[in-house]
Backbone of each chain as ProteinMPNN parsed JSONL, in Angstrom:
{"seq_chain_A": "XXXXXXXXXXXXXXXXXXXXXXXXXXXXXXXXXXXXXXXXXXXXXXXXXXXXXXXXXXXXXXXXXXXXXXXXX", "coords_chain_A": {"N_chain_A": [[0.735, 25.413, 19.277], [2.316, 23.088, 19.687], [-0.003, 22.053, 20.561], [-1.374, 21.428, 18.872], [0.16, 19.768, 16.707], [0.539, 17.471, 18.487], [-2.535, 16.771, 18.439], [-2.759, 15.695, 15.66], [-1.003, 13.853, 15.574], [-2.111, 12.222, 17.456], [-4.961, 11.908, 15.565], [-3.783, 10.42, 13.241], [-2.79, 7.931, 14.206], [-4.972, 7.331, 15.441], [-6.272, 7.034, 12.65], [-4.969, 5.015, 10.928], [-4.942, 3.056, 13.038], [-7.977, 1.932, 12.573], [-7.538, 1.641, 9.651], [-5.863, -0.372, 9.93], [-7.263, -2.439, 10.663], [-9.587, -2.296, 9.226], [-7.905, -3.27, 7.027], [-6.83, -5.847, 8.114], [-9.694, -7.018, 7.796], [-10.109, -7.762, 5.37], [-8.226, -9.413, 4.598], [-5.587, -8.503, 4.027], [-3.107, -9.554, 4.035], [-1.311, -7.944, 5.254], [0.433, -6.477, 8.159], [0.807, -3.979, 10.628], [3.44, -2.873, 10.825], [4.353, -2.933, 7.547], [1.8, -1.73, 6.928], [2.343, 0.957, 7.651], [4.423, 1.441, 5.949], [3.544, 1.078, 3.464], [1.699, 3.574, 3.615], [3.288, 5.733, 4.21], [4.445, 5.579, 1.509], [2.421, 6.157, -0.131], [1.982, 8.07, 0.105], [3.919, 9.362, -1.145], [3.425, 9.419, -3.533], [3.578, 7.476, -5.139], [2.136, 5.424, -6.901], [-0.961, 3.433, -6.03], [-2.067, 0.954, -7.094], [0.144, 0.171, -8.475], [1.728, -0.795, -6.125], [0.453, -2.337, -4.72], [0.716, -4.41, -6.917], [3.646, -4.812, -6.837], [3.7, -5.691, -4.039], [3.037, -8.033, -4.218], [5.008, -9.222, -5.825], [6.829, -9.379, -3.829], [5.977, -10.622, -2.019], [5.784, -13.19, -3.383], [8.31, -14.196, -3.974], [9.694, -14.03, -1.638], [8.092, -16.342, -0.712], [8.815, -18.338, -1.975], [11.217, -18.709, -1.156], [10.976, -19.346, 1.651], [9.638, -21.623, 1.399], [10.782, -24.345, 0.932], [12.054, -24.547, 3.557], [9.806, -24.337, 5.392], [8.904, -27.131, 4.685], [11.143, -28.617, 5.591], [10.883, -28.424, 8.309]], "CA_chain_A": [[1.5, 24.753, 18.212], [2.411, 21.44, 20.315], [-0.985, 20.769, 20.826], [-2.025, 20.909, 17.564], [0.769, 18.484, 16.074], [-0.317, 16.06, 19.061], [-3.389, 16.35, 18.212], [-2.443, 15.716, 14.611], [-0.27, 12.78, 15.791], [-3.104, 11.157, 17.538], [-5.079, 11.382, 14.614], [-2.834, 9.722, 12.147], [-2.801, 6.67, 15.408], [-6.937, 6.503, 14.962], [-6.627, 6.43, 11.646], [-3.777, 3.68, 11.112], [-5.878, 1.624, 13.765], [-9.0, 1.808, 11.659], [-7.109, 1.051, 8.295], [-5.128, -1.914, 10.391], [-8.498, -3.502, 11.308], [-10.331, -2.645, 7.642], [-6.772, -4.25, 6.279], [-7.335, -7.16, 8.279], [-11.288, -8.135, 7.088], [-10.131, -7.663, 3.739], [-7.46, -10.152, 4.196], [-4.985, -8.509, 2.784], [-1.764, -10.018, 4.646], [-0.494, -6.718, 5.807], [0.746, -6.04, 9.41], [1.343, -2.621, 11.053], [4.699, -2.143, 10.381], [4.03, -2.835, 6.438], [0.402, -0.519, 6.159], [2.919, 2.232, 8.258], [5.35, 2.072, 4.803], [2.572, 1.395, 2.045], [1.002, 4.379, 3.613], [4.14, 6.642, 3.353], [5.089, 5.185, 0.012], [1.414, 6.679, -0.981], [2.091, 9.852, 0.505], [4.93, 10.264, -1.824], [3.035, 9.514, -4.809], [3.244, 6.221, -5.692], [0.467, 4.516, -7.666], [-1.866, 2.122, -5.037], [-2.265, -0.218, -7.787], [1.438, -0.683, -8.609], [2.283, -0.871, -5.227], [0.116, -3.471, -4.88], [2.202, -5.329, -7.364], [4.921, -4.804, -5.894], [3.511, -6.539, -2.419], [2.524, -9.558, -4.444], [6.237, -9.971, -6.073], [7.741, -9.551, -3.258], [5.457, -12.492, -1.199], [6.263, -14.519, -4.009], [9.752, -14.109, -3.888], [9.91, -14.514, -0.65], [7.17, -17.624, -0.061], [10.061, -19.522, -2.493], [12.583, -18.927, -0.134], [10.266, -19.924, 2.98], [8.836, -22.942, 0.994], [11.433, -25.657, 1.599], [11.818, -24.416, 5.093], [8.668, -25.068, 6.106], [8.866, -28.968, 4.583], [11.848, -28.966, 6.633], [10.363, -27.735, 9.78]], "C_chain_A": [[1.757, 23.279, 18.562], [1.072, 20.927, 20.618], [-1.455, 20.593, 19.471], [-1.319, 19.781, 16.718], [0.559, 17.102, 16.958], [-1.445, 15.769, 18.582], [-3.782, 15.747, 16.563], [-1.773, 14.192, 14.519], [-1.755, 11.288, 15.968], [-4.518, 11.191, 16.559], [-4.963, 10.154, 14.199], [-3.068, 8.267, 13.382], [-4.016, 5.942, 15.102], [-6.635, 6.149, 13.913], [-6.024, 5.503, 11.488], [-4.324, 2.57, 12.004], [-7.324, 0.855, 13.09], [-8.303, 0.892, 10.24], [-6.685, -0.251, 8.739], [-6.387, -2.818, 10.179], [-9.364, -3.053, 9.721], [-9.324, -3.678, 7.038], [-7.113, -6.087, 6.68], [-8.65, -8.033, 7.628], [-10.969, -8.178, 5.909], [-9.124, -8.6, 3.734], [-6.411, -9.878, 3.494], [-3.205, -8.48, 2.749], [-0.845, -8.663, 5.142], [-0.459, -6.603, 7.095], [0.718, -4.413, 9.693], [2.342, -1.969, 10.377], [4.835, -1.431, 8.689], [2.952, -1.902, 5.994], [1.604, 0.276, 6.401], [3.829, 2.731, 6.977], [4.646, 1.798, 3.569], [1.696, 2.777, 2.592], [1.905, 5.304, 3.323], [4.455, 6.293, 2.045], [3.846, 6.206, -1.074], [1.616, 7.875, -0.921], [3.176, 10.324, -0.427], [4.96, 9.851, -3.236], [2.867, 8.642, -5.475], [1.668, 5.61, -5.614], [-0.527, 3.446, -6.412], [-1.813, 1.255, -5.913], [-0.778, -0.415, -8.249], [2.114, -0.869, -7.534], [1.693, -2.415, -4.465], [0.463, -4.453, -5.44], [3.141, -5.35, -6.999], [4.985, -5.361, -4.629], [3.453, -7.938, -2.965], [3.657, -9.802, -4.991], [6.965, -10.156, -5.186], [7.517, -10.836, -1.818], [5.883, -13.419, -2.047], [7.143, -15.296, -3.702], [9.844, -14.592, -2.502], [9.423, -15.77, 0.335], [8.506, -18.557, -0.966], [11.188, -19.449, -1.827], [12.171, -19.465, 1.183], [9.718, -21.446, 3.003], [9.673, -24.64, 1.744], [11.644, -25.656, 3.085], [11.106, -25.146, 5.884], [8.147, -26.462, 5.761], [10.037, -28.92, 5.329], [11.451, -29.13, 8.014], [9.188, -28.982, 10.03]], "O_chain_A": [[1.437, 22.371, 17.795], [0.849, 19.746, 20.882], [-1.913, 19.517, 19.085], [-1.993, 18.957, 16.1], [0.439, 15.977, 16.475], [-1.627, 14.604, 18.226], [-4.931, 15.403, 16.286], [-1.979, 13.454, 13.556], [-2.154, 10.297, 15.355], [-5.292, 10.3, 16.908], [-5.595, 9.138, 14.486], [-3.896, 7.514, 12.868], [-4.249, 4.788, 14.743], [-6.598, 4.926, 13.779], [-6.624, 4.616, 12.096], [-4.185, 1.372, 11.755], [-7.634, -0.337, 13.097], [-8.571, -0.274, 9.948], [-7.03, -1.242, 8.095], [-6.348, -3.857, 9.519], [-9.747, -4.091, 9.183], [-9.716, -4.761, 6.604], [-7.436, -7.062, 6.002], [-8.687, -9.173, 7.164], [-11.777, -8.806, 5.225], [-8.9, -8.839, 2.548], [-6.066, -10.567, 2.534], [-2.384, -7.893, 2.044], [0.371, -8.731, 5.318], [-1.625, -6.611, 7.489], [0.58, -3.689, 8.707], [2.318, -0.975, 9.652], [5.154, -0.283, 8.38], [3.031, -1.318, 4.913], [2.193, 0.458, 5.336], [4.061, 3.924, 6.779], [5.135, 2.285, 2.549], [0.835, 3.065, 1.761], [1.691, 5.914, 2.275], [4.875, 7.298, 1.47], [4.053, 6.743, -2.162], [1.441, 8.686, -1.831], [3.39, 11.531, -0.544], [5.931, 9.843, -3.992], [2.104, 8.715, -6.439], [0.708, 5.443, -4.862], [-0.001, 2.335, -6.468], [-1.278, 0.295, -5.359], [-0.597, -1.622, -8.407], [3.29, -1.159, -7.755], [2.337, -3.28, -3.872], [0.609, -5.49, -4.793], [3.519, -6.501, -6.783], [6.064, -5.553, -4.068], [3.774, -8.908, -2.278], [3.8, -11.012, -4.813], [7.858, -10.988, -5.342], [8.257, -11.502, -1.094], [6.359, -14.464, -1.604], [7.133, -16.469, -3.328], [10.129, -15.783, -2.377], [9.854, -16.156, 1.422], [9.053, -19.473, -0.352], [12.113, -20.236, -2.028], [13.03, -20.051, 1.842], [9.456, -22.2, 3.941], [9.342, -25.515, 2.545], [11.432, -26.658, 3.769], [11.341, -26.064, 6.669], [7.183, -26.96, 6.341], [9.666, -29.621, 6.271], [11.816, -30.08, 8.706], [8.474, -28.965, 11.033]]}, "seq_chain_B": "XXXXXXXXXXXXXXXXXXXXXXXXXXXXXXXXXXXXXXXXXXXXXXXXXXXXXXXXXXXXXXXXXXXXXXXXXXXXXXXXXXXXXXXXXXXXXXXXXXXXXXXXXXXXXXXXXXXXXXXXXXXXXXXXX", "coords_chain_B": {"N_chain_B": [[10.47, 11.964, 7.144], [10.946, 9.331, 4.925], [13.247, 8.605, 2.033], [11.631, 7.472, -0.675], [13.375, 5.422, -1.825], [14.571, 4.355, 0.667], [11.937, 3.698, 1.866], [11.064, 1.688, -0.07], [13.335, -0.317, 0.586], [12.595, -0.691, 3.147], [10.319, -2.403, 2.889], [11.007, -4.522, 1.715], [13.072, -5.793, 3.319], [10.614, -5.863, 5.528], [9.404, -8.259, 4.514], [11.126, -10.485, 4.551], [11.245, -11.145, 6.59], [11.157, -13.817, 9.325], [12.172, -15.554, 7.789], [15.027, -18.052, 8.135], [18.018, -17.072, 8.637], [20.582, -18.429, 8.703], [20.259, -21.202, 8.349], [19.863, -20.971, 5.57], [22.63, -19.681, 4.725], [24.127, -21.747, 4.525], [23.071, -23.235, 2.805], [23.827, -21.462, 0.253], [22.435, -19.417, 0.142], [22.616, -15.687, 0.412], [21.62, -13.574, 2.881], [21.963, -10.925, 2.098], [22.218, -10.888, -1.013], [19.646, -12.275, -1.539], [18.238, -9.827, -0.539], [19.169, -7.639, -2.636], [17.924, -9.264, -4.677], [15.329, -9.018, -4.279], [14.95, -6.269, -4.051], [15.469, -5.228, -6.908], [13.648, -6.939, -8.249], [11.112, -5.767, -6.982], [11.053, -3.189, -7.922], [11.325, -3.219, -10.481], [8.771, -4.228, -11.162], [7.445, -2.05, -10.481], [8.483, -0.307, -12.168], [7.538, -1.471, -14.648], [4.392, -0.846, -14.228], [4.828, 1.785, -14.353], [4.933, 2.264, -16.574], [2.966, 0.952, -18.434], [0.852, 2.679, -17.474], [1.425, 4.021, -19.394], [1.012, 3.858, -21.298], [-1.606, 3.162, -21.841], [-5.116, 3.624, -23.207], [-7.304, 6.289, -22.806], [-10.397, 5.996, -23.412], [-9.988, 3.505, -22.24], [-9.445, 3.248, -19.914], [-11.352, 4.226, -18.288], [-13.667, 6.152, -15.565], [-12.779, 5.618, -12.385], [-14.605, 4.078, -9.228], [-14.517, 6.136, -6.304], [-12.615, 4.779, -4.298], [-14.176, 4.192, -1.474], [-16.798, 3.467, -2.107], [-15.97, 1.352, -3.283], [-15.368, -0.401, -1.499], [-17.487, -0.799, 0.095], [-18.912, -2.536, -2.183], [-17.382, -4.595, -1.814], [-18.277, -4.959, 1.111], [-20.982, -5.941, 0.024], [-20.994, -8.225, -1.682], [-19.848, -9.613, 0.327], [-21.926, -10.048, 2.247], [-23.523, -11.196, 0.403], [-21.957, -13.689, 0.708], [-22.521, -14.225, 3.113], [-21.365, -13.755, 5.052], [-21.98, -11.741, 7.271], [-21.689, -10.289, 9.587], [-18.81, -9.988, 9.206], [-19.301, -8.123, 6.686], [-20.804, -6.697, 8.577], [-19.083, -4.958, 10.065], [-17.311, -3.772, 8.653], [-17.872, -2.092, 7.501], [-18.951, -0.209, 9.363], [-16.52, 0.655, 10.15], [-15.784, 1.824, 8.195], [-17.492, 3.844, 8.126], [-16.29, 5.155, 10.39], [-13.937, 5.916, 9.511], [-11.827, 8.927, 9.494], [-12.506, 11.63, 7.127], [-10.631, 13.534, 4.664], [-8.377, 16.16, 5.946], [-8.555, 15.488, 8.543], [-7.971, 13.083, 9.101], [-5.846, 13.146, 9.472], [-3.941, 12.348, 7.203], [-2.485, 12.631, 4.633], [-3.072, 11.039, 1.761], [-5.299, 9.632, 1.872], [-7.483, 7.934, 0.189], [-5.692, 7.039, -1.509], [-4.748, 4.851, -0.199], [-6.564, 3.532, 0.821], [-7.451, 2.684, -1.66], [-5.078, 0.747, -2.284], [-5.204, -1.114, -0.216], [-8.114, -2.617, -1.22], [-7.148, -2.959, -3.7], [-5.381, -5.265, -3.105], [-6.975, -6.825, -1.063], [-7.976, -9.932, -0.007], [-5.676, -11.323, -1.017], [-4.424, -12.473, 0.76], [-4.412, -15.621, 2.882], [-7.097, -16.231, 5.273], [-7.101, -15.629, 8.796], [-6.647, -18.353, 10.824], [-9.133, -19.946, 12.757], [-10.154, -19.019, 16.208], [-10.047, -20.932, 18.847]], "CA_chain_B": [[10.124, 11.391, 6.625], [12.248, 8.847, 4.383], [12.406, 8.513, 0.497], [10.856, 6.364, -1.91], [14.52, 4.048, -1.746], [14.341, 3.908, 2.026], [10.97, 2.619, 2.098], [11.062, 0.147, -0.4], [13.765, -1.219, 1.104], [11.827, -1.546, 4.502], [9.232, -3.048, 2.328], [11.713, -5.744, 0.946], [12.947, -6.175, 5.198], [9.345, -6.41, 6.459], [8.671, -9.375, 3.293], [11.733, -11.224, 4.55], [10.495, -10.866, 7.973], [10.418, -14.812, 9.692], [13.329, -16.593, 7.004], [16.366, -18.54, 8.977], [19.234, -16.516, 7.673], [21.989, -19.16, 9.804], [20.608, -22.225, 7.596], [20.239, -20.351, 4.244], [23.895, -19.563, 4.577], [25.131, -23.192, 4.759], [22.235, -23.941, 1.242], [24.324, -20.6, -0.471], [21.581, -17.933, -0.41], [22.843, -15.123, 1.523], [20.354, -12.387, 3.356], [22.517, -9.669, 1.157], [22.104, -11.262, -2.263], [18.579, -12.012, -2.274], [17.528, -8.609, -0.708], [19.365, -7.109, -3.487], [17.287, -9.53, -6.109], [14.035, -8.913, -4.155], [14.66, -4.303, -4.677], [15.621, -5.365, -8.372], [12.138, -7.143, -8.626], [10.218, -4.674, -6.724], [11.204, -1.922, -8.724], [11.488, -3.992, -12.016], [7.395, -4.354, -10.798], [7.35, -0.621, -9.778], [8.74, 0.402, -12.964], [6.477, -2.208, -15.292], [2.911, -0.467, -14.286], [4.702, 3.248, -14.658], [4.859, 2.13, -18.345], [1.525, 0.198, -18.803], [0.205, 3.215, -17.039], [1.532, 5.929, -19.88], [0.191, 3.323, -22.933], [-3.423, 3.008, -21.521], [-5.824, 4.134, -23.626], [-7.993, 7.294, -22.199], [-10.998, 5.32, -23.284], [-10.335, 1.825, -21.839], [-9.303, 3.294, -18.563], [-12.471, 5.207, -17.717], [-13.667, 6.68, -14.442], [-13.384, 4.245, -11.505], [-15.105, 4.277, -8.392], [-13.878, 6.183, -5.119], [-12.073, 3.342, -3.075], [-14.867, 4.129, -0.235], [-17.461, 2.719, -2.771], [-15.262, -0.489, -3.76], [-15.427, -1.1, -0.053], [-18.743, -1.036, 0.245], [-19.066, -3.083, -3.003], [-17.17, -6.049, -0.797], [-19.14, -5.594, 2.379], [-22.161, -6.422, -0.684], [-19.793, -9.514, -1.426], [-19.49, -10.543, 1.613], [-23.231, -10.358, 2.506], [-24.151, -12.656, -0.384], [-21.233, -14.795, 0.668], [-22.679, -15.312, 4.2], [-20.363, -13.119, 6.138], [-22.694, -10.753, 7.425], [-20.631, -9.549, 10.981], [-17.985, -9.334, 8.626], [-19.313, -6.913, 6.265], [-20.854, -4.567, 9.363], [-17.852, -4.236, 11.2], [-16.48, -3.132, 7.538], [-19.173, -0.905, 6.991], [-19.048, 0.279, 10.615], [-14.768, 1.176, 10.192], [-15.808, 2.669, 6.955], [-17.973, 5.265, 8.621], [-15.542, 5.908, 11.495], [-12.371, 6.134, 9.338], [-12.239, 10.2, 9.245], [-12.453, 11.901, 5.844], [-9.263, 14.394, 4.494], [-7.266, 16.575, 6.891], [-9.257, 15.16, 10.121], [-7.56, 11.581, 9.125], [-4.239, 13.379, 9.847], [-2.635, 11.594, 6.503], [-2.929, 13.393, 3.095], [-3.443, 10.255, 1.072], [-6.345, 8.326, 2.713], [-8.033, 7.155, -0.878], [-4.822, 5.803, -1.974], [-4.292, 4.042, 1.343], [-7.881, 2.528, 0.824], [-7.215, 1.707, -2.918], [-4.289, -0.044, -2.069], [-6.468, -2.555, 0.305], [-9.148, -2.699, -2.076], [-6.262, -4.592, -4.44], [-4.728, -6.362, -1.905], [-8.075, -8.092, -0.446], [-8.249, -11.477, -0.686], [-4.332, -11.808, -1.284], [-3.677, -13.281, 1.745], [-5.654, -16.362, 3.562], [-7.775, -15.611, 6.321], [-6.287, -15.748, 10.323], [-7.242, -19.68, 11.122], [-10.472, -19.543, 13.617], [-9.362, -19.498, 17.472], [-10.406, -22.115, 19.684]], "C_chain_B": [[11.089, 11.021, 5.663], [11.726, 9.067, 2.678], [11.603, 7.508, -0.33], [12.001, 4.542, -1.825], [14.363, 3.587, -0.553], [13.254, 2.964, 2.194], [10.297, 1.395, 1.091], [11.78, -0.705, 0.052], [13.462, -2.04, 2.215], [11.059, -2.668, 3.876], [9.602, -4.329, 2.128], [12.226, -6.466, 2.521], [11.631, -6.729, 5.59], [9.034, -8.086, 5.337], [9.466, -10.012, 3.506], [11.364, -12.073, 6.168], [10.216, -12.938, 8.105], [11.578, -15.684, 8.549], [14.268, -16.968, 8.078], [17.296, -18.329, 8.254], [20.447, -17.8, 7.62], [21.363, -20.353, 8.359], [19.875, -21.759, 6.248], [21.347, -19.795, 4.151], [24.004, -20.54, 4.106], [24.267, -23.541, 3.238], [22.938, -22.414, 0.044], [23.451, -19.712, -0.521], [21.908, -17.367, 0.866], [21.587, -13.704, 1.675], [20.666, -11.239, 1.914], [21.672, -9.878, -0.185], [20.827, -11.653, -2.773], [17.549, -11.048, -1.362], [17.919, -7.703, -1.769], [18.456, -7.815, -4.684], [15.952, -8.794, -5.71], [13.889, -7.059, -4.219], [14.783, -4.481, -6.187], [14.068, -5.797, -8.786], [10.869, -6.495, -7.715], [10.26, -3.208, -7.561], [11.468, -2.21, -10.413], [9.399, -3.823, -12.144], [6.862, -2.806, -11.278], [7.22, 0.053, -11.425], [7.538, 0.126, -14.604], [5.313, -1.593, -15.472], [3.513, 0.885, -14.612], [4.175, 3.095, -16.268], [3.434, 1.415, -18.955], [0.987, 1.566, -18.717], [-0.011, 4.444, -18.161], [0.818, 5.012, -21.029], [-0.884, 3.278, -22.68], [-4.202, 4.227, -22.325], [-7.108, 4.804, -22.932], [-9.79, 6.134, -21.479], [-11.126, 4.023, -22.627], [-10.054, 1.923, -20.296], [-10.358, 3.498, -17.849], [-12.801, 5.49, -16.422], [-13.87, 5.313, -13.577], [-13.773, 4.678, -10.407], [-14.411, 4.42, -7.137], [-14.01, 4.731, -4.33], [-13.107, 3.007, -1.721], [-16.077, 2.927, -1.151], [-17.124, 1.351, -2.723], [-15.365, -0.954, -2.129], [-16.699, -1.539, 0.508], [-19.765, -1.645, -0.677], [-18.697, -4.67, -2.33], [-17.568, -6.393, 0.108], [-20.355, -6.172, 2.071], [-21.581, -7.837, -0.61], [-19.42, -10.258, -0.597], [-20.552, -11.066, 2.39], [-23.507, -11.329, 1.904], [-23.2, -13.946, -0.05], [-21.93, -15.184, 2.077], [-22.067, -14.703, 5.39], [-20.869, -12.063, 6.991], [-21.69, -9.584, 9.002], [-19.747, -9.103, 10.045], [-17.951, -7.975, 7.998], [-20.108, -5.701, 7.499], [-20.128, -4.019, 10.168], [-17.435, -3.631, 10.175], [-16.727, -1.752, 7.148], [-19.154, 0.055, 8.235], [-17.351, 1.382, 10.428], [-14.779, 1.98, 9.097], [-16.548, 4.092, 7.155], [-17.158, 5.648, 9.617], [-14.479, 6.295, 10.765], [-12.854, 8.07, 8.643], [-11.254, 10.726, 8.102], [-11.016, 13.366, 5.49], [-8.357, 14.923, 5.383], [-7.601, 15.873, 7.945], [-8.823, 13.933, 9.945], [-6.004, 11.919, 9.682], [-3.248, 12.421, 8.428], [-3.766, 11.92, 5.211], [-3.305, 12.939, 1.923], [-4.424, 8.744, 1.229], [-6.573, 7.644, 1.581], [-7.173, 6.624, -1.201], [-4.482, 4.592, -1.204], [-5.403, 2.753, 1.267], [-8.122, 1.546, -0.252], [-6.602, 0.269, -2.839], [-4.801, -0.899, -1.327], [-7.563, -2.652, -0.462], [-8.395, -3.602, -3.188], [-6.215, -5.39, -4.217], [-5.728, -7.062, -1.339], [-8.39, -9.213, -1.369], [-6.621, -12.106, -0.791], [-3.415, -12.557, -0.104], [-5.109, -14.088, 2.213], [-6.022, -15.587, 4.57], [-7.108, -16.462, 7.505], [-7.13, -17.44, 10.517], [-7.965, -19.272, 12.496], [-9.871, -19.479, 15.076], [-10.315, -20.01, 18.336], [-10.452, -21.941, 21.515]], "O_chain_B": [[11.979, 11.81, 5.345], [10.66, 9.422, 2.177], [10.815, 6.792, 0.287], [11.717, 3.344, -1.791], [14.013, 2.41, -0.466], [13.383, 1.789, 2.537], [9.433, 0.55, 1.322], [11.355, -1.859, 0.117], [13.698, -3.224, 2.456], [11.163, -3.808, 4.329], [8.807, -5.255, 2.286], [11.787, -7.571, 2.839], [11.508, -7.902, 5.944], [8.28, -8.924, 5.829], [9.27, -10.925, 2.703], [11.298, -13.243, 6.545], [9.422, -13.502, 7.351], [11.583, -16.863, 8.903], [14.334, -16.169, 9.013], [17.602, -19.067, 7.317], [21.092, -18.04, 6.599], [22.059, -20.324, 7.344], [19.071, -22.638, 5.938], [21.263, -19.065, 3.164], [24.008, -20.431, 2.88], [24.955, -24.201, 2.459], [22.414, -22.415, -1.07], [23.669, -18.952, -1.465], [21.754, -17.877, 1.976], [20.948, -13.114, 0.803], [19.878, -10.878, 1.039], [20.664, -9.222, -0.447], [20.569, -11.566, -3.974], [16.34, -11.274, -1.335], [17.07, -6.839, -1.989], [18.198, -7.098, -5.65], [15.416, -8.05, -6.532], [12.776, -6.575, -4.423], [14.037, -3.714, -6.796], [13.382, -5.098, -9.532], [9.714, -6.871, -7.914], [9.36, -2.371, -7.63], [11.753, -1.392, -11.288], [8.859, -3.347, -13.143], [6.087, -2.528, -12.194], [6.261, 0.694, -11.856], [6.99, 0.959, -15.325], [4.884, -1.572, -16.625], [2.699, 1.481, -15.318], [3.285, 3.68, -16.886], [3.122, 1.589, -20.133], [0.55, 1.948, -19.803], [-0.849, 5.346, -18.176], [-0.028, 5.609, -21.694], [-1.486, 3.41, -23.745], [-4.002, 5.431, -22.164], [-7.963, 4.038, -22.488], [-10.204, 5.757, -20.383], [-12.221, 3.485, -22.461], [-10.31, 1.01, -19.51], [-10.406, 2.984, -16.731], [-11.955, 4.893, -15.756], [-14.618, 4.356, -13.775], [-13.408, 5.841, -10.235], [-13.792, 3.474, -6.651], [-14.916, 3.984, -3.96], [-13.017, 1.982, -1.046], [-16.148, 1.739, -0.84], [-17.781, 0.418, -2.261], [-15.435, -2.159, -1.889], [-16.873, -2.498, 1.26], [-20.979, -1.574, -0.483], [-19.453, -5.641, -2.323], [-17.563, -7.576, 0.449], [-21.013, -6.771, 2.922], [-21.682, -8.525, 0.406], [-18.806, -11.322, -0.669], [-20.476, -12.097, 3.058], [-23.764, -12.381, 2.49], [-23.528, -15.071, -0.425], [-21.977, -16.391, 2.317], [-22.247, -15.101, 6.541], [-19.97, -11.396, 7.505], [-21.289, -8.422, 9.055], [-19.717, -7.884, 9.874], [-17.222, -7.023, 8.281], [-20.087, -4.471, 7.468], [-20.276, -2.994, 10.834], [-16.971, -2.557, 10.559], [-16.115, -0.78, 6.706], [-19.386, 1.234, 7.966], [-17.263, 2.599, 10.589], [-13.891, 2.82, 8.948], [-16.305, 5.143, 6.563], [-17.329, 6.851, 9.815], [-13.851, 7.183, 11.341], [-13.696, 8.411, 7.813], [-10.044, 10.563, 7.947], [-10.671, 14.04, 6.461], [-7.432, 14.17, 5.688], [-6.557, 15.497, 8.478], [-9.34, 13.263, 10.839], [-5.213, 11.12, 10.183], [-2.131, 11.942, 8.621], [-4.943, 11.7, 4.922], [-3.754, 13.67, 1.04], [-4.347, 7.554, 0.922], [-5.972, 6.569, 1.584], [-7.417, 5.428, -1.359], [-4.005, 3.543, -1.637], [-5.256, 1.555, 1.512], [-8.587, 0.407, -0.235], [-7.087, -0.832, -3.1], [-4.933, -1.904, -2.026], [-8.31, -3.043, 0.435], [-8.824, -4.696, -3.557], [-6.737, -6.379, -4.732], [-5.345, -8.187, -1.017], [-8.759, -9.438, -2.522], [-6.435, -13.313, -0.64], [-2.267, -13.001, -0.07], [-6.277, -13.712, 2.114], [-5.513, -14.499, 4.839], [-6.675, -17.607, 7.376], [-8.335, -17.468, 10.266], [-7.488, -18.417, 13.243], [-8.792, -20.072, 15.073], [-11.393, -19.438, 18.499], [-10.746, -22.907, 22.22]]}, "name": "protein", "num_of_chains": 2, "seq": "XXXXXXXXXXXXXXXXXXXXXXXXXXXXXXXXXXXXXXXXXXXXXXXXXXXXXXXXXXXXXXXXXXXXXXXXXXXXXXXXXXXXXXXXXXXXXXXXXXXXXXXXXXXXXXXXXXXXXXXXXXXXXXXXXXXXXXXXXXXXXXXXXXXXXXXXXXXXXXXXXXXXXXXXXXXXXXXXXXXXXXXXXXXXXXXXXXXXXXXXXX"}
């Protein structure tokens, strides 16, 4: 029983390393931490394509709060 | 595992990720007040495509192509662009990434969709020297 959820664990590790590094060539500004909760978010049913909107309002949103910053800086 | 609220809120955390809270105090925007706008417009977003999603006409939606395909539609895309390493490491991660239960995570195609949007939406890592 414990080896099978390790081996279940390390899985899920490969795969998540694979997707990290496809995520990356595709450019598609996502880190670790972020695939680790667009991947549960999928698992619990949410749409890929509105979740995807939902990444791009919330860079927005948040590049206009970073913007003057970084002319400060 | 958390709910749907939990991890949008990470979502709205990881997207703040790198702001200077200390001098956005002193200009009036506090951390609180615009992580509460930025769950209002993630789920204002969220809620937007549920509703596009129920008016779509059968016909205009029609069958689209497993997410493995669309991936291997951009490593084409990336050939004619010139990128060639690029697309066979893509093509290479696309044959190693393992197919349903043996991925250990029950929603691989959506996982893949969802980067299949998202490419291109961010610049590319500047070259290293």
């Amino acid at each position: 029983m414990a080896s099978a959820s390790s081996a279940n664990l390390n899985a899920v590790r490969e795969t998540m390393d694979v997707l990290l590094e496809i995520s990356r060539l595709l450019n598609t500004g996502l880190d670790m931490e972020s695939l680790s909760i667009c991947v549960r978010l999928c698992e619990q049913g949410i749409n890929p394509e509105a979740l995807s909107s939902v990444i791009k309002e919330l860079r927005k949103a948040s590049e206009t709060l970073k913007a003057p910053e970084n002319c400060t800086n | 595992s958390s709910s749907i609220t939990e991890l949008l809120t990470a979502l709205c955390d990881s997207s703040l990720a790198g702001v200077s809270w200390k001098r956005r105090a002193l200009g009036g925007v506090s951390r609180e007040a615009f992580h509460k706008a930025l769950k209002k417009r993630a789920y204002g977003t969220l809620l937007s495509k549920l509703f596009q999603d129920g008016v779509k006409a059968p016909a205009t939606s029609g069958p689209s192509s497993p997410p493995r395909n669309r991936v291997l539609m951009i490593c084409f895309d990336l050939r004619v662009a010139g990128c060639r390493e690029e697309a066979e490491r893509l093509e290479e991660l696309l044959e190693t990434l393992p197919e349903g239960a043996a991925s250990g995570l029950s929603e691989l195609d959506s996982v893949l969709e969802l980067l299949v949007h998202l490419a291109g939406s961010s610049p590319p890592p500047p070259p290293c020297f």
